[in-house]
N, C-alpha and C positions, 0 to 999 in steps of 0.2 A: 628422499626427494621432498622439496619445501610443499607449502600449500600453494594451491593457485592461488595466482593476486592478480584479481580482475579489473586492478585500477591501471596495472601494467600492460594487462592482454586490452583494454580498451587505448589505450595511446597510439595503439597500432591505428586506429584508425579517425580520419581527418574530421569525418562527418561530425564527433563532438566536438571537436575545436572548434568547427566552424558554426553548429545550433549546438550551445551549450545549455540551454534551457529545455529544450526540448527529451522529455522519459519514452526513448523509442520499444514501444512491446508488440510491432509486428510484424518480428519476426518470421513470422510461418508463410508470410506473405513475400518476403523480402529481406537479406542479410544486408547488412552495409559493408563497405569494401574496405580492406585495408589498405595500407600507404604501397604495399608490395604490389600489390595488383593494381594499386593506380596505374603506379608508374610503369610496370610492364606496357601495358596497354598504349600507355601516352609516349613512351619511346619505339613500341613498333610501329605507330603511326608517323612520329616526329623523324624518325632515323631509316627506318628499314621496308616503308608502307611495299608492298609489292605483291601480286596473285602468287598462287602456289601451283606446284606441279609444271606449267606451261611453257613457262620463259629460259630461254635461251643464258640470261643476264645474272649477273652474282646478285642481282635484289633479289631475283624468283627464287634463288637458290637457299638466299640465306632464310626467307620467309618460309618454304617448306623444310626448312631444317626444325623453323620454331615451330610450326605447325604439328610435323612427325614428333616434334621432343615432348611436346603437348601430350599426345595423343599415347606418347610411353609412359609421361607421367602420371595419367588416367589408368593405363593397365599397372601400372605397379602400386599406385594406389587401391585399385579394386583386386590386386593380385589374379588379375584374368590369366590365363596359359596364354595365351597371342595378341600382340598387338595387333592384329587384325579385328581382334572379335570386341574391336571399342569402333563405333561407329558415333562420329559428333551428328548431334543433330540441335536445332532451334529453342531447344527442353524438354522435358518429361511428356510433356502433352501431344509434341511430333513424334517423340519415340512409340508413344503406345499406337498414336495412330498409325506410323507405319507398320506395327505389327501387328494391329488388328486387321488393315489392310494386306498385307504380306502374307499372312497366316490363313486368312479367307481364302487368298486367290490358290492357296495350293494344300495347305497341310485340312485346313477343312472343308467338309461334307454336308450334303443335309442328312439333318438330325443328329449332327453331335451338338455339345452338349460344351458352355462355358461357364465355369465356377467363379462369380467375384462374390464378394461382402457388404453389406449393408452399411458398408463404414468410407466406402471408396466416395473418389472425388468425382467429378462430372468425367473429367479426361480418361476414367478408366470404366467408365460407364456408356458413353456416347461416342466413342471410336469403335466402342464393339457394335452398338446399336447401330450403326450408320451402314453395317454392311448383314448383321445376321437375319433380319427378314428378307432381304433381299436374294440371303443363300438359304436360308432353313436353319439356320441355329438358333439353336436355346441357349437363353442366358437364365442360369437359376443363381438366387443371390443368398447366401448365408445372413440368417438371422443372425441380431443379439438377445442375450437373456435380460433378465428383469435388472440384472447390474448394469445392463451397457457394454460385456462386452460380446464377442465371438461364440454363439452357442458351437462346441466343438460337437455333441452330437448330431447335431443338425448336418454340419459340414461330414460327419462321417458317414451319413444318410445319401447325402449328394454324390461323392465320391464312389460309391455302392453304384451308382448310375452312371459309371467312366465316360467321366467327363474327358473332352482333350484337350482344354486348356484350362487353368487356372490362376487366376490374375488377379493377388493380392496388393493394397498399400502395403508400408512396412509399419507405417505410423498415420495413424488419423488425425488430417490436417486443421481436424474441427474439435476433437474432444481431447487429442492428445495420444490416444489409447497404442500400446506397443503391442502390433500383434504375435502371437505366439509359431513365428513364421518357421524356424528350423522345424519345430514337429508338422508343421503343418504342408508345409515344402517337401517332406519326407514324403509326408504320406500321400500328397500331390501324384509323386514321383513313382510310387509303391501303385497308386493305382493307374497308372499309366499315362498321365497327363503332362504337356507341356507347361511347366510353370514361369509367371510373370511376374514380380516384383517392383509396385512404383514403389520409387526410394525418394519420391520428393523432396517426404517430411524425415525418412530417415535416414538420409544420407549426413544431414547435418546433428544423429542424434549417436552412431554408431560406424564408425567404416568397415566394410560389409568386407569378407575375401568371400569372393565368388566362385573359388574352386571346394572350399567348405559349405556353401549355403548351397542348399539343391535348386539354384535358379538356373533356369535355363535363359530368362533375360533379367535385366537389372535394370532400370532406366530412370535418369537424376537429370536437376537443371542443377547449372554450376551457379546461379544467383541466392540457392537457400543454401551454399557454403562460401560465401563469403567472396565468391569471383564473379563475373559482370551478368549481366542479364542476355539475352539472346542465345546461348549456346547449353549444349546437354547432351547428354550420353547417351546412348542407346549401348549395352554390352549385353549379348548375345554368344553364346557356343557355337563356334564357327562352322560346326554341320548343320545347324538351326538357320542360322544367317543367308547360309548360302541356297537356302529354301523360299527364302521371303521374295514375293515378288517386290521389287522397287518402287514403291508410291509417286515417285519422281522421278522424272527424266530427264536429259543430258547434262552438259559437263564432261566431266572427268570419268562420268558413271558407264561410259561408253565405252568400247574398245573398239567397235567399228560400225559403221552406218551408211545403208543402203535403199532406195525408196521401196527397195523389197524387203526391207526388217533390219533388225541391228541386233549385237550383241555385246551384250552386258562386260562391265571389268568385272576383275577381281576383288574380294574384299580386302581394304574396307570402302576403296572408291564406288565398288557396286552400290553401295545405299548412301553416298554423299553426291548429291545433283549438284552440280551449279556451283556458284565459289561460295563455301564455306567463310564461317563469321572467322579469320582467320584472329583477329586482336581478341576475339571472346575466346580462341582453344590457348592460347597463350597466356590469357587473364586467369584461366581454371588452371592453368599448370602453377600461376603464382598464386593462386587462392593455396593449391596443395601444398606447394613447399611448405609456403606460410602457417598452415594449419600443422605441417608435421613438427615442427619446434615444441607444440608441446603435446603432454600426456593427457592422451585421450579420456582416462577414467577419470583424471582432475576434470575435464573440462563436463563428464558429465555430472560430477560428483558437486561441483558449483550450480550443476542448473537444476539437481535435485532443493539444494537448499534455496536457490531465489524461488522452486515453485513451492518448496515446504512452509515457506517465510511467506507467503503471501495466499493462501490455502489457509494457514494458520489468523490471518489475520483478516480474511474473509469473515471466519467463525464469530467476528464481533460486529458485523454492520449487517443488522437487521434487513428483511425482504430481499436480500441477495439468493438467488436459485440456480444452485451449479449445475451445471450439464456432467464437467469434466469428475472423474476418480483421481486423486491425488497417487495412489498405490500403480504400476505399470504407466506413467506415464513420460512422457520425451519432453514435456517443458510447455506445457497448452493447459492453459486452464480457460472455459468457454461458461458467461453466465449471464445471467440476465436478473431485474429487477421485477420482481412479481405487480404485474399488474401496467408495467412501462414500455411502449416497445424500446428494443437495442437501438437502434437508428438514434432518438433523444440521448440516452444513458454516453454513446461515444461520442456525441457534440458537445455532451456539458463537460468531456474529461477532455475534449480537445480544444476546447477555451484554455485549458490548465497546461498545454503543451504537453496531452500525455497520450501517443500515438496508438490507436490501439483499433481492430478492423470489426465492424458492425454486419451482420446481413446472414445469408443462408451459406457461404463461405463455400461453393461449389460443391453442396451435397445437400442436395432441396430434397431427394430422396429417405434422406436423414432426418431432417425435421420435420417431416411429413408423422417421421415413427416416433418421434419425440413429440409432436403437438405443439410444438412450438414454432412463432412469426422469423426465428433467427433467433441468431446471440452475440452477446460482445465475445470476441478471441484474446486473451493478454498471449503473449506467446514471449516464452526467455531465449537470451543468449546468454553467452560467455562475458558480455560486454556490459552488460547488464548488472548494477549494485544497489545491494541489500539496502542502502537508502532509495533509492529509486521504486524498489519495490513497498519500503512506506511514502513515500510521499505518493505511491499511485492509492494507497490504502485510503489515508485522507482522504486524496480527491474525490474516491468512491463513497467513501460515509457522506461527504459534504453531497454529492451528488444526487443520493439519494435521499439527505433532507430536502434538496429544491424537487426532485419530481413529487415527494408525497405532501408537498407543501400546495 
């Protein structure tokens, strides 16, 4: 098999024909779309626009066809057992909240006990907060060690305390860092705990089969692989699923309705309220096609070398202070200029047309333990070339002669 050529995997898409100047590195915040999933989108609009499920008419028909094909091509992508057990939701951030919500109102108790990491984003941090004082649960968070990452002692300490849920990133959307999730999902699983998986940052780093990874959820937005923004997964073990109280009511979510109570459908309608982003589950179905054309290991085997290539070329512009490890990393490198804040460092690189995200990157809890105001994020894709990542080098030295200037 040839090498990847990333000058071909980048013509797929329009955004640099159209800002040809423009060095886009934020990624982790947002993929750009290829030509496939434009046009998907812009022909079920233009040709086919219609609600699903409802209508009597061949538009309603044909739009829950692409809907349900959507919603196949997700489970054959994640290799889930049932296309039931993919529920679309709004992204990663509504999928945890419905399962911190879901899982409160039935599978937890007061005084059990929920495992996240010192590495998670606000959304797997604050869905849970929002309901465990309110029932009595404990959320205890696994430290890191003096390297930054995952102290696994500590998490085996925790675990010793059967916990019942445990609800890890796959990837830290701030340092990069790839958690060591099979072993730790094992043993999640060993100690009796329902385990959760945000795949935000890893879904665009690794395609997970869900019947291999001891997840009992999984949950991804389809905008950090390459398909539109508003739409995401929620994929749950369909005996799990059908536990979760429903965050959201009517629609389709309904089977019958009485001013004395109602009852719930079946999954996967039980936990989609209301009409679904029907053009966004059809845009995530051509984001996948699109992504299945080529070989996964190429695609991460390229974005080891733009983060090696630019790691490496860090090591020569003075007062630069990395957050991120280059070793276990998905394509994040997070740094700052000793003595600057970030905020300045990404305006003088976005004079330069070189896109890149400054700030606390939804893990204030994180730079609290780090002692740092924030950091700049470069974050790679596929799309993304080895000149790109020198001309971002320049901009960097040049930038930090104007702040120490």
């Amino acid at each position: 098999m040839s090498d990847f050529n990333a000058v071909a995997f980048r013509q797929h898409f329009p955004f640099f024909v159209n800002q040809p100047a423009w060095v886009y590195l934020d990624n982790a915040a947002t993929t750009h779309k290829p030509k496939a999933v434009l046009e998907a989108t812009d022909h079920f609009y233009r040709t086919q626009n219609s609600n699903v499920h409802r209508g009597a008419h061949q538009l309603s028909q044909v739009a829950t066809t692409l809907y349900e094909d959507a919603r196949l091509a997700v489970k054959n992508y994640l290799n889930a057992a049932d296309v039931a057990e993919i529920i679309f939701t709004s992204g990663t951030t509504a999928a945890l909240n419905q399962l911190a919500f879901g899982l409160m109102h039935t599978v937890l108790k007061p005084g059990d006990r929920i495992v996240i990491s010192a590495l998670e984003h606000h959304a797997n941090i604050v869905s849970w907060q929002l309901h465990c004082q309110r029932f009595g649960v404990i959320i205890d968070v696994i430290p890191l060690n003096a390297d930054l990452q995952i102290d696994l002692d500590a998490y085996q300490k925790l675990l010793a305390l059967s916990p019942k849920v445990v609800s890890l990133t796959q990837v830290s959307n701030t340092l990069g860092t790839i958690l060591p999730l099979e072993n730790m999902l094992r043993e999640a699983k060993a100690a009796g705990a329902i385990t959760v998986v945000d795949g935000a940052q890893g879904i665009a780093w690794q395609r997970p089969d869900v019947q291999q990874l001891a997840a009992d959820f999984y949950c991804f937005s389809a905008h950090k692989l390459y398909g539109p923004t508003g739409i995401g997964v929620l994929y749950g073990k369909k005996a799990l699923l059908e536990q979760l109280t429903p965050l959201q009511g009517g629609g389709e979510m309904i089977e019958s309705v009485s001013f004395a109570g109602s009852h719930f459908n079946k999954l996967p309608a039980r936990l989609e309220a209301g009409t679904p982003n029907i053009a966004g589950a059809i845009g995530l179905a051509a984001a996948i096609a699109f992504l299945s054309q080529f070989d996964a290991e190429q695609l991460k085997s390229y974005k080891r070398l733009l983060l090696k290539t630019f790691h490496d070329g860090l090591q020569q512009i003075p007062g630069i202070v990395l957050l991120s490890k280059l070793e276990n990393n998905a394509g994040i490198l997070t740094l700052n200029v000793a003595g600057e804040h970030p905020a300045d460092l990404a305006s003088l690189l976005n004079e330069q047309q070189i896109a890149v995200r400054a700030g606390l990157h939804c893990t204030m809890p994180l730079f609290e333990l780090l002692e740092q105001p924030g950091a700049v994020r470069f974050a790679f894709a596929p799309y993304n070339l080895i000149s790109e990542v020198e001309q971002c080098l320049t901009a960097l030295a040049q930038a930090v002669e104007i702040l120490a200037a």
